[in-house]
TORVEXSE-849069 format. One record per residue (C-alpha): residue number from 0; residue in one letter; x, y, z. Coordinates in Angstrom, 1 decimal. Example, Ala and Ser with C-alpha at 12.3 -4.5 7.8 and 13.67 -1.06 7.14 Angstrom:
<vodos>
VODO num residuo   east  north     up
VODO   0       A   12.3   -4.5    7.8
VODO   1       S   13.7   -1.1    7.1
</vodos>
This chain:
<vodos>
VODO num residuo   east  north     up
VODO   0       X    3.8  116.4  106.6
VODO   1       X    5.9  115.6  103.7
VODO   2       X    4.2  115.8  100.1
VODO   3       X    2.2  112.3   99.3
VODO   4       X    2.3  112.4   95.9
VODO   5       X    5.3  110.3   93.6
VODO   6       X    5.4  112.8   90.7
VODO   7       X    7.5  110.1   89.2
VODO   8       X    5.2  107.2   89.6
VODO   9       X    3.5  105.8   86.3
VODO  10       X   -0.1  107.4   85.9
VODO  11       X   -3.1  105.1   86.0
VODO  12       X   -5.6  105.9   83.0
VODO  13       X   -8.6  107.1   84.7
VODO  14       X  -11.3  105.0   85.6
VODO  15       X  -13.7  105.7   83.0
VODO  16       X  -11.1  105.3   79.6
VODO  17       X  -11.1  101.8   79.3
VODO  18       X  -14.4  100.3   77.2
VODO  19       X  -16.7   98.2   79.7
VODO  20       X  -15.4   94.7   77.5
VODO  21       X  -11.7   96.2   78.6
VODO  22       X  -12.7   96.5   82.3
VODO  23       X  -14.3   93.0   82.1
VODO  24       X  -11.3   91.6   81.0
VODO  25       X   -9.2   93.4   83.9
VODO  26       X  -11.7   92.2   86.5
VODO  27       X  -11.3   88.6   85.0
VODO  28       X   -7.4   88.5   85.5
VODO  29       X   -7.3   90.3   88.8
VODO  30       X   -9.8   88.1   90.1
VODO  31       X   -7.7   84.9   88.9
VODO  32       X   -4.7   86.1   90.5
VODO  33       X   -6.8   86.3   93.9
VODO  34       X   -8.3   82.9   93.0
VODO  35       X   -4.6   81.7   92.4
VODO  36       X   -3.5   82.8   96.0
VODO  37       X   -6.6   81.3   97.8
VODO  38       X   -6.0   78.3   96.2
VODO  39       X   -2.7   78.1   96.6
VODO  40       X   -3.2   78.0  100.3
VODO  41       X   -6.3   75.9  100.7
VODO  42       X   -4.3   72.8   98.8
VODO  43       X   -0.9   72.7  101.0
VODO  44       X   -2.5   72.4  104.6
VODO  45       X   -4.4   69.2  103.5
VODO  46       X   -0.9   68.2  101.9
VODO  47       X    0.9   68.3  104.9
VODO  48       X    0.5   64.7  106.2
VODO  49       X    1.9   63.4  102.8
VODO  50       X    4.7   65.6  102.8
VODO  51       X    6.1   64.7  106.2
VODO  52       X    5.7   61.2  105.5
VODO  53       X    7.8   61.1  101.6
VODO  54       X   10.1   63.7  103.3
VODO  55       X   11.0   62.3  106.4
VODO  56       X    9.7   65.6  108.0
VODO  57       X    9.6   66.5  111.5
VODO  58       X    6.5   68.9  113.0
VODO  59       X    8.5   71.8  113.3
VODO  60       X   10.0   72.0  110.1
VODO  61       X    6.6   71.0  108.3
VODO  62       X    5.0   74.1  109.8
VODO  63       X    7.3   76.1  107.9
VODO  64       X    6.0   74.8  105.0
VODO  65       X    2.8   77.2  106.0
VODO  66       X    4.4   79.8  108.3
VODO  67       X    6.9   80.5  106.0
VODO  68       X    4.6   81.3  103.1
VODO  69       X    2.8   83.9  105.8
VODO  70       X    5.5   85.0  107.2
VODO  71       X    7.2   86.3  103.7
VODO  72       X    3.4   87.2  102.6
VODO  73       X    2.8   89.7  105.7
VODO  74       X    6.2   91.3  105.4
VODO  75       X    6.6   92.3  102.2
VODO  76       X    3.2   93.7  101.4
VODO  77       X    3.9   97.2  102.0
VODO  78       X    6.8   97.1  100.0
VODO  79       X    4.7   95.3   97.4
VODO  80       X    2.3   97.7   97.5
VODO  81       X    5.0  100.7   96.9
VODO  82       X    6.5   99.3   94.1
VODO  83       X    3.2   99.0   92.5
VODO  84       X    2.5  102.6   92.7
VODO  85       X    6.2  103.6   91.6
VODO  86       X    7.3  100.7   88.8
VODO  87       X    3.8  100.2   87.3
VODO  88       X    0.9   97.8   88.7
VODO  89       X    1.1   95.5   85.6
VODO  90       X    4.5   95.6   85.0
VODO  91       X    4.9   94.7   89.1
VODO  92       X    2.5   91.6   88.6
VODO  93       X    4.1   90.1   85.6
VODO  94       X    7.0   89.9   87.1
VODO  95       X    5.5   88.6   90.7
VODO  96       X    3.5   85.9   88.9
VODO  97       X    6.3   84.9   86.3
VODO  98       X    8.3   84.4   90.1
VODO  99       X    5.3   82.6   91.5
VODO 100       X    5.0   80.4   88.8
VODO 101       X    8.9   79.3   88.4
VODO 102       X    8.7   79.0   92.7
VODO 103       X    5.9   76.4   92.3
VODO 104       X    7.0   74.2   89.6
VODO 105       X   10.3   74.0   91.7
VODO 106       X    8.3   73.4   94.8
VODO 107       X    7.0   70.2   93.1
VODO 108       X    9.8   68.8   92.0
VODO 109       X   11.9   69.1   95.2
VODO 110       X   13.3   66.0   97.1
VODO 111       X   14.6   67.9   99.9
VODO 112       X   12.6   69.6  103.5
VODO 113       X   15.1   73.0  102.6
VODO 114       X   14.5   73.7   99.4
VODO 115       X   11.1   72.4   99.6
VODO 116       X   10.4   75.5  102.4
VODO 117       X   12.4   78.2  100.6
VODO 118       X   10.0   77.4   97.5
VODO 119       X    7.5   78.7  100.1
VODO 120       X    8.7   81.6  101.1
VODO 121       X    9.4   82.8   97.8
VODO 122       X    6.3   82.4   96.8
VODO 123       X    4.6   84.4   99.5
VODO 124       X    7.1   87.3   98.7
VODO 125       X    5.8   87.0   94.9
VODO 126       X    2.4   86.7   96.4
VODO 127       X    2.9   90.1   98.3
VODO 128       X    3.6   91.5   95.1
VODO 129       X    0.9   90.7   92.9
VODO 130       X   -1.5   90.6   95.7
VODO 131       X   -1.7   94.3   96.2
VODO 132       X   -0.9   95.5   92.4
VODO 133       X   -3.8   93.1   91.4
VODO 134       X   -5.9   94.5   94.0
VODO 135       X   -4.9   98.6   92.8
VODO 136       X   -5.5   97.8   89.1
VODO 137       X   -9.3   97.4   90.2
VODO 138       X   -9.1  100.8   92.1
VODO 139       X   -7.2  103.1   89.3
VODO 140       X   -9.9  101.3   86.2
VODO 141       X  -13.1  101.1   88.4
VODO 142       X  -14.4  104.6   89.6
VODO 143       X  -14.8  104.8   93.1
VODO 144       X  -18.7  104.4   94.4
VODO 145       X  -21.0  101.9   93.1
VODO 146       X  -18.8  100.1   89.8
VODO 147       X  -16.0  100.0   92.2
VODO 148       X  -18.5   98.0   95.0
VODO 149       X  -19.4   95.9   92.4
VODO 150       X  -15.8   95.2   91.2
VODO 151       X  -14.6   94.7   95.0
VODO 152       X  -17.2   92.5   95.9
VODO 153       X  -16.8   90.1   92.9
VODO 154       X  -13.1   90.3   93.8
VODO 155       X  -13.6   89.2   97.6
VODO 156       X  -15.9   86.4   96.2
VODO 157       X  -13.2   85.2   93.9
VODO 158       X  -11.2   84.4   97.2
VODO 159       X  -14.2   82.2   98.9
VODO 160       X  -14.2   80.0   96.0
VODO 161       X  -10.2   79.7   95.5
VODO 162       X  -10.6   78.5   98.8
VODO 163       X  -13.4   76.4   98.4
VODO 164       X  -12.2   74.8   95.0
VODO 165       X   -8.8   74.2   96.6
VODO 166       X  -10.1   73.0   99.9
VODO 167       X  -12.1   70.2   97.4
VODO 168       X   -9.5   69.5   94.8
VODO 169       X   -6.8   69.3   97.6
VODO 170       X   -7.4   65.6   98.8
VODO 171       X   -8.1   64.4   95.4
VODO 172       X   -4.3   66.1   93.9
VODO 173       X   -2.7   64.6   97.3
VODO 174       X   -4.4   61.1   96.6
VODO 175       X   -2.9   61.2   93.6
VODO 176       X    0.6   62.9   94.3
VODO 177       X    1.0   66.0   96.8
VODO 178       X    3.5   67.0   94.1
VODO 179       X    0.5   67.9   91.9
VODO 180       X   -0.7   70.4   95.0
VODO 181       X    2.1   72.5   93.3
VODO 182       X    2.5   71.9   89.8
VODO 183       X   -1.4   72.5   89.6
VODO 184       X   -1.3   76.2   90.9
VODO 185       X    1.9   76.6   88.7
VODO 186       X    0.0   75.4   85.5
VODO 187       X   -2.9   77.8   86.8
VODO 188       X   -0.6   80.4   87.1
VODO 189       X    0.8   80.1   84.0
VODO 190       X   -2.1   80.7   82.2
VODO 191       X   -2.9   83.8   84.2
VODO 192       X    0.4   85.1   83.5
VODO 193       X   -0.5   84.6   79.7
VODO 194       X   -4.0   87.1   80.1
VODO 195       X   -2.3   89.7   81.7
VODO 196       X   -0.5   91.2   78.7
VODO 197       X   -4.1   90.4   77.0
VODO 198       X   -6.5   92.1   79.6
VODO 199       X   -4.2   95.0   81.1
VODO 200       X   -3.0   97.6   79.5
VODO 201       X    0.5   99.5   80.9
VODO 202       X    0.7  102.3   82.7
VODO 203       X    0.8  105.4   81.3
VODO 204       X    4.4  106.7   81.5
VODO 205       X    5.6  109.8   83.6
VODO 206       X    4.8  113.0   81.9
VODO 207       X    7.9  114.9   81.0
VODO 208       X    9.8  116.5   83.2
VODO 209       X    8.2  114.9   86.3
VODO 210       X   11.7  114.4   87.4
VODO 211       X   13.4  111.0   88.3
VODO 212       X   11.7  108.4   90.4
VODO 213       X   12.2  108.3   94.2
VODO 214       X   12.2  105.7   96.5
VODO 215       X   12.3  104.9  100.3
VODO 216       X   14.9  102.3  101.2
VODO 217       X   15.2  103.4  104.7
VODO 218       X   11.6  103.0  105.0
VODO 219       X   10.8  100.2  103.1
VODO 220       X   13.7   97.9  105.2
VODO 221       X   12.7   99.1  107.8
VODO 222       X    8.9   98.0  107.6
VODO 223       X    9.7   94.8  106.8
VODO 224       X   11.7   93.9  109.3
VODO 225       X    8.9   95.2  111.9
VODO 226       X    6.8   92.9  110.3
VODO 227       X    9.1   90.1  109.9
VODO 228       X    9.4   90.0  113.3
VODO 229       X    6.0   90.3  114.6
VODO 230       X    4.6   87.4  111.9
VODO 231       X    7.7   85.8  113.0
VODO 232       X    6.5   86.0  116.8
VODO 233       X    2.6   85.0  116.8
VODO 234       X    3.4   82.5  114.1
VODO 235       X    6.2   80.5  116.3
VODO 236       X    4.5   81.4  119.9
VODO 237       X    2.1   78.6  119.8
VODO 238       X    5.2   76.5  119.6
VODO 239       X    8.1   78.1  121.4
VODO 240       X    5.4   79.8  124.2
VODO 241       X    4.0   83.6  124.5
VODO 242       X    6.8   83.8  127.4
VODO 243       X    9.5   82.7  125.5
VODO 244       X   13.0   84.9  124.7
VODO 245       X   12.3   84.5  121.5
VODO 246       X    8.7   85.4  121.5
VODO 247       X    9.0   88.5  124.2
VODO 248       X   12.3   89.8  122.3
VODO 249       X   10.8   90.3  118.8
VODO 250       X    7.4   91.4  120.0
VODO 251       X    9.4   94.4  121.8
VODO 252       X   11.5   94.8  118.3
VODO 253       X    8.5   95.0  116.4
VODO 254       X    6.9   98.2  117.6
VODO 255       X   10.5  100.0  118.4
VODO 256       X   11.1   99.8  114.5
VODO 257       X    7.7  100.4  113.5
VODO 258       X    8.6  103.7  115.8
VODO 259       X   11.8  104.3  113.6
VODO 260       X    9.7  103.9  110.6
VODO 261       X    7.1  106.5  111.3
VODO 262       X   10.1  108.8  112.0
VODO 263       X   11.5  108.3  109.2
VODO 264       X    8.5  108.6  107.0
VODO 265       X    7.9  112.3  108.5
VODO 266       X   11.4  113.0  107.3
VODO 267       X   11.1  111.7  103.7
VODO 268       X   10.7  114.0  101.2
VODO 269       X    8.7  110.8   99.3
VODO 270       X    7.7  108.6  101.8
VODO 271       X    7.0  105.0  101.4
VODO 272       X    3.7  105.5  103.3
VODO 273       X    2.7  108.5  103.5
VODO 274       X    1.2  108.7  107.2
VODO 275       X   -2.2  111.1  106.1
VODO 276       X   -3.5  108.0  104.6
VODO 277       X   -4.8  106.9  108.1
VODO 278       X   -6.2  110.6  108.6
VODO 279       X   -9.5  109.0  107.1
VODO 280       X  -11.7  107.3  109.6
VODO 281       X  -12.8  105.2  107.1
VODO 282       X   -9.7  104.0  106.1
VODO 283       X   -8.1  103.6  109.4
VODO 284       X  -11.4  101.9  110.9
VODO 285       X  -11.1   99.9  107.6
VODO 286       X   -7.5   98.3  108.5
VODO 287       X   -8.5   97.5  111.7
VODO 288       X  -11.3   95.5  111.2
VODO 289       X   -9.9   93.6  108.3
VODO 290       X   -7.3   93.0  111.1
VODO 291       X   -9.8   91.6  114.0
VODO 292       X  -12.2   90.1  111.6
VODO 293       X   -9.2   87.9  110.1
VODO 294       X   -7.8   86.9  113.2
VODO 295       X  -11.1   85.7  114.4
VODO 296       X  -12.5   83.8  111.2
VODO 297       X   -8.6   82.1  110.9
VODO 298       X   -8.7   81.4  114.2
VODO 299       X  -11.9   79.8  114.4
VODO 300       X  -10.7   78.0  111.5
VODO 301       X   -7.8   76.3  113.0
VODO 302       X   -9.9   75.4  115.9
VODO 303       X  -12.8   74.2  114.2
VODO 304       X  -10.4   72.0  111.7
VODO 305       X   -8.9   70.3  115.1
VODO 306       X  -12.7   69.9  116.5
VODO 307       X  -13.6   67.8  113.5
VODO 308       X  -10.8   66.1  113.2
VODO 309       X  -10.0   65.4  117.1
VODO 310       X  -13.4   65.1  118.7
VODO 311       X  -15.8   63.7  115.6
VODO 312       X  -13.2   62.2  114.2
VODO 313       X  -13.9   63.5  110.6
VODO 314       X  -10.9   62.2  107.9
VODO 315       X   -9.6   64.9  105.6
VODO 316       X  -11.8   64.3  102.8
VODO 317       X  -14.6   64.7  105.1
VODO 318       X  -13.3   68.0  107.0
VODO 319       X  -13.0   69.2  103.2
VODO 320       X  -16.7   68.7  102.4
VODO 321       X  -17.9   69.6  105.9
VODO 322       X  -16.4   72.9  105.8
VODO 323       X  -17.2   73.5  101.9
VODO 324       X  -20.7   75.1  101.9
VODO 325       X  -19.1   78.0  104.2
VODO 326       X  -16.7   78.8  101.2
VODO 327       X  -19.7   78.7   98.9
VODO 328       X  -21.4   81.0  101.0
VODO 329       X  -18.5   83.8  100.9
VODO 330       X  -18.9   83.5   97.2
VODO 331       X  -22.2   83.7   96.5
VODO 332       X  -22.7   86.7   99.5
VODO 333       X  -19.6   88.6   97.9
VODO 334       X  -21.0   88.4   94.9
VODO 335       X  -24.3   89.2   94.9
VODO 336       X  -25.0   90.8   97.8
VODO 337       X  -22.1   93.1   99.4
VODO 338       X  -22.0   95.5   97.0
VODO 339       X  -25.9   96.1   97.1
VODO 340       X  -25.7   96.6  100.9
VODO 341       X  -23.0   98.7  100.5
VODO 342       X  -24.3  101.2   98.1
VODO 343       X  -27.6  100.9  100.2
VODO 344       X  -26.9  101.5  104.0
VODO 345       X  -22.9  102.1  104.1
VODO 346       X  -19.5  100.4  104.8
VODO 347       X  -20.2  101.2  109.3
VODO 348       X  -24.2   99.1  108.6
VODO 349       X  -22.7   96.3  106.3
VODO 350       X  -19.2   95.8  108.8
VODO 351       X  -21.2   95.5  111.7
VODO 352       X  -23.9   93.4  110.6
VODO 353       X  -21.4   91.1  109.5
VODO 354       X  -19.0   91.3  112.5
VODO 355       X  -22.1   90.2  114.9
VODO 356       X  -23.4   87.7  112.8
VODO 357       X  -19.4   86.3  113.0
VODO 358       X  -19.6   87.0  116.7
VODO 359       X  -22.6   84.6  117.2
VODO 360       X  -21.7   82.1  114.6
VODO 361       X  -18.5   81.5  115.7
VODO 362       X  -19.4   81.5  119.3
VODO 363       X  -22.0   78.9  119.0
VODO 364       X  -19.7   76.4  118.5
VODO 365       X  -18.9   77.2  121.8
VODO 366       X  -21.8   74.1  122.5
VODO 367       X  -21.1   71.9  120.8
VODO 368       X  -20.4   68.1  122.7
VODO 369       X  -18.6   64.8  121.4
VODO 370       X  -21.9   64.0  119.7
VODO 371       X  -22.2   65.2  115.9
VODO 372       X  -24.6   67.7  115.2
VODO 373       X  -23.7   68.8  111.9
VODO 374       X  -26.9   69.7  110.4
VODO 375       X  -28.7   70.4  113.3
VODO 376       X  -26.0   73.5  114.6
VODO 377       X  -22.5   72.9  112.6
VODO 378       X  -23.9   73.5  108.8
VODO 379       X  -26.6   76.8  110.1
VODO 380       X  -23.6   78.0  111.7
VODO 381       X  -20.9   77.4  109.1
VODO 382       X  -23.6   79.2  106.5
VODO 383       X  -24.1   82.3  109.0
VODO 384       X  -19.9   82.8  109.5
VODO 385       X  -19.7   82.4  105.5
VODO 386       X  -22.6   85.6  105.1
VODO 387       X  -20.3   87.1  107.8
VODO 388       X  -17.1   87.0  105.8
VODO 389       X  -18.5   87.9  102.3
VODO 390       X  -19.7   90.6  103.8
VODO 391       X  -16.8   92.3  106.2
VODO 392       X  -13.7   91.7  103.6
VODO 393       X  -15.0   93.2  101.0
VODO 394       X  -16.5   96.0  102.6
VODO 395       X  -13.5   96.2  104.4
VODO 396       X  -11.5   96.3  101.4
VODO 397       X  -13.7   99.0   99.8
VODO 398       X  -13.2  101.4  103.0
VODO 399       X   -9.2  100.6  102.9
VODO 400       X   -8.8  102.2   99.7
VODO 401       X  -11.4  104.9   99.6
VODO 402       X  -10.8  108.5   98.7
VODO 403       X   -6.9  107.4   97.4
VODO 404       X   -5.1  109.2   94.5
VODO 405       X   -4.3  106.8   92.0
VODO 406       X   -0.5  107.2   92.7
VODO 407       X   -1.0  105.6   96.0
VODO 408       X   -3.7  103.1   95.2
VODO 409       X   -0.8  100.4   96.2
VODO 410       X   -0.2  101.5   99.1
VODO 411       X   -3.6  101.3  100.2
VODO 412       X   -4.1   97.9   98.7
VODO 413       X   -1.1   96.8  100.4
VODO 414       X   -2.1   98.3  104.0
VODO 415       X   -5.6   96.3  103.3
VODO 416       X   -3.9   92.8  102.8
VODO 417       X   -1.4   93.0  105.2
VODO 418       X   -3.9   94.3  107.8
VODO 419       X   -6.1   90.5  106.8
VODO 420       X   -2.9   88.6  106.8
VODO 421       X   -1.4   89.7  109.9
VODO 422       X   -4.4   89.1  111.5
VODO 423       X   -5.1   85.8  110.5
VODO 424       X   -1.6   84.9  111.7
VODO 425       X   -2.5   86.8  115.0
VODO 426       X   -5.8   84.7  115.6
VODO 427       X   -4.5   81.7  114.5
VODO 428       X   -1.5   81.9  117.1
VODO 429       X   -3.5   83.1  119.6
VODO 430       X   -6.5   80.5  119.7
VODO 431       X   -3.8   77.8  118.8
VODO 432       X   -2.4   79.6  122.4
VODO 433       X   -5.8   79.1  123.9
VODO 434       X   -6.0   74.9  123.3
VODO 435       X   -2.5   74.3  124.5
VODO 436       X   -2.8   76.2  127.9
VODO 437       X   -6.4   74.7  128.3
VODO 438       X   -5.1   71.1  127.3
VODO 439       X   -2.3   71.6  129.7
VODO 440       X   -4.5   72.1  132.2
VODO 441       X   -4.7   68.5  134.2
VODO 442       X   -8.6   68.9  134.9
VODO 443       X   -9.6   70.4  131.6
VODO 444       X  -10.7   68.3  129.0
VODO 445       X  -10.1   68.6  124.9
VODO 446       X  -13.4   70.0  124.3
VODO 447       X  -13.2   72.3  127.1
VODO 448       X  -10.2   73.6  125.0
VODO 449       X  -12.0   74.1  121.6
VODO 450       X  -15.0   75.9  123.5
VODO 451       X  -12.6   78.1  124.9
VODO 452       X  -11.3   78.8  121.7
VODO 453       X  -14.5   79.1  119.9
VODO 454       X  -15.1   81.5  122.8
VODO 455       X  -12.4   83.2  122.0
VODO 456       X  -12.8   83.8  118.3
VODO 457       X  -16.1   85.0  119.3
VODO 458       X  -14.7   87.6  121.1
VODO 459       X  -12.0   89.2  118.2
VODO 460       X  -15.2   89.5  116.4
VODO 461       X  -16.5   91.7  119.0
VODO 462       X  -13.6   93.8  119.5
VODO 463       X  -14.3   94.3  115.4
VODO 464       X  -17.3   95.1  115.8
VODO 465       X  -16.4   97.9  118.3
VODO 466       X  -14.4   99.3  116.0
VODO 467       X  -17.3   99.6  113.2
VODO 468       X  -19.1  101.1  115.7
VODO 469       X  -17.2  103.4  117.0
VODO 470       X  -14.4  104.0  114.0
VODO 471       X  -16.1  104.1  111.1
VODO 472       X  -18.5  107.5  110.2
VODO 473       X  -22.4  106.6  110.0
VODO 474       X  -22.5  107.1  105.6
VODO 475       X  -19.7  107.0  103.3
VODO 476       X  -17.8  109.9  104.4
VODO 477       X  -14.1  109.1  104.4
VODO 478       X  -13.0  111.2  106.7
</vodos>
């Protein structure tokens, strides 16, 4: 195995330099740049509707509007991640939030379906840089154990309620204008991008005589395109069909070059991704869960969205509310409780708690009839899934990048949110799978579709749970 360390790569100060106000001040910007991306997404999918209609839109091009914002997202994270490590983690988010920013005001001012979508994809590539050197400026200030927890589990909360708040604010900005759904995130960002200079200090440079920086280009295109074309795949299948050409053809490209990659990784005298990084149970377990707990909380979501709206005939104001206290519930468990459990029983007791509370939660739904029993099964259950999710992404997230040198704190971030976002595309494809073959069945009925999917995402959640049982090691060890 080659040598994982990037002699060359800027050097992070070490956790315990920077004064606690310092470290407050990091947390506060990293957190707002996670705030930014949740909210970012919660605001467009209740724009959609609008959109269409001032555009002249059809269905399959609107969807881009979404898919191609998760598409660009999933398949540059790795990359993202890399250049963190190698060009500096601030320097890498300044320059993925000042793109961010310039891609939503533009967003919001096109006329046009094109542009409108490109503005989309841009942005998830800036996304998929900031993302993971936000996420690796936590892990190179906080030191790993409990003040890294603690730091984590604020930052997974910060999510929940960009989420929530966009999930809220999203039908009053489209009431208004769905322009504002872009120029508001833009203004947002702005002022992030104004902190960061205030709140994070550089990396250190190189020491002398580390030698010149190397990269991975082989590697690096080649990872991509894996993942293009496997978000690509699960995010068109529910459209095109699992047995489509299409479909069949770039989920057979996708793990041949993911092949070529790991070849050429062994061969690199400085690898992109260094493969030892999944010789830790922890870790690897880590990735994997994120991955099945994603896919079955999206997935849920997309079905649960279409239940409301399809069955109870809930408006999009109303869905917005409904739906609310489970985004409140992420925060206020990510915040104050994750951590705690974490530091008391262990990432393997706090993933699996969570994953079989999901499991039960999500598969409850599973009875639910044409009549509307929101308090009585909807709200306990949205209330259960939300102590579910505060607790498995950011314990997840603090078993992704535990035991990692500094140099390759990117990297690590980066396998951790590309392991959540391919996921959620994964479930969401697959349950969105799920209703269409049930609703094409002539004797099945439209709730016998959303039970199955509710079913369905109860299921992912099991197949996590599996994993925390049988992947990750019973205490903290990481490896």
């Amino acid at each position: 195995m080659t040598s994982t360390n990037d002699t060359a790569a800027p050097v992070a100060r070490p956790a315990d330099a920077a004064p606690t106000r310092r470290k407050g001040l990091v947390l506060l910007v990293t957190c707002a740049v996670f705030f930014l991306d949740a909210l970012d997404n919660s605001t467009v999918g209740v724009a959609l509707p609008s959109i269409r209609d001032d555009l002249s839109m059809g269905t399959a091009s609107l969807q881009w509007l979404v898919s191609g914002y998760t598409l660009a997202y999933g398949g540059f994270l790795l990359v993202g991640g890399r250049a963190a490590d190698i060009l500096g983690r601030r320097r890498v988010l300044l320059v993925g939030l000042t793109v961010f920013v310039g891609a939503s005001l533009l967003g919001g001012m096109m006329t046009e379906p094109g542009p409108l979508i490109a503005s989309r994809f841009i942005k998830g590539v800036a996304a998929a840089f900031t993302a993971p050197a936000a996420f690796s400026i936590i892990t190179t200030r906080f030191a790993e154990g409990r003040e890294r927890n603690r730091a984590l589990s604020i930052y997974g909360a910060t999510g929940g309620l960009g989420w929530c708040t966009g999930l809220v604010a999203s039908g009053l900005l489209t009431d208004v204008d769905w322009r504002l759904v872009f120029f508001v995130p833009g203004a947002v960002g702005l002022l992030v991008l104004a902190l960061v200079p205030l709140a994070v200090e550089p990396d250190e440079p190189a020491p002398a005589g580390a030698g010149r920086r190397s990269y991975d280009p082989g590697g690096a295109l080649v990872v991509t395109a894996a993942l293009l074309l496997f978000v690509t795949a699960v995010v068109r299948a529910p459209d095109t069909g699992w047995s489509a050409p299409s479909t069949l053809l770039a989920l057979a490209l996708a793990p041949l070059l993911v092949c070529v990659f790991v070849a050429i990784e062994r061969r690199h005298h400085a690898p992109m991704l260094a493969l030892d990084i999944f010789s830790s149970r922890t870790r690897s377990a880590s990735y994997l869960i994120a991955l099945t707990h994603a896919a079955a909380a999206l997935g849920w979501q997309f079905a649960v969205v279409l239940y409301l709206q399809e069955v109870l005939d809930y408006g999009p104001a109303r869905i917005a509310m409904a739906i609310l206290p489970l985004g409140v519930t992420v925060f206020l468990v990510a915040r104050f409780v994750t951590s705690r459990l974490v530091d008391a029983y262990g990432i393997r007791f706090v993933c699996a708690l969570g994953l079989v509370v999901q499991a039960v939660s999500v598969g409850l739904f599973a009875v639910l009839g044409e009549e509307d029993r929101y308090l009585t099964l909807v709200l306990p259950c949205l209330l259960a899934h939300g102590f579910a999710c505060g607790t498995v992404l950011s314990a997840a997230n603090i078993g992704g990048v535990s035991a990692v040198a500094d140099e390759r704190q990117g990297v690590a971030a980066g396998l951790s949110s590309s392991s959540y976002a391919v996921g959620a595309g994964l479930g969401t494809a697959v349950l969105a799978g799920v209703i269409a073959a049930t609703t094409g069945d002539a004797d099945a009925t439209p709730l016998a579709a959303f039970r199955n999917a509710f079913l369905g995402a109860s299921a992912l959640a099991v197949v996590g749970l599996g994993i925390a049982l049988l992947g990750l090691p019973r205490r903290d060890r990481t490896s």
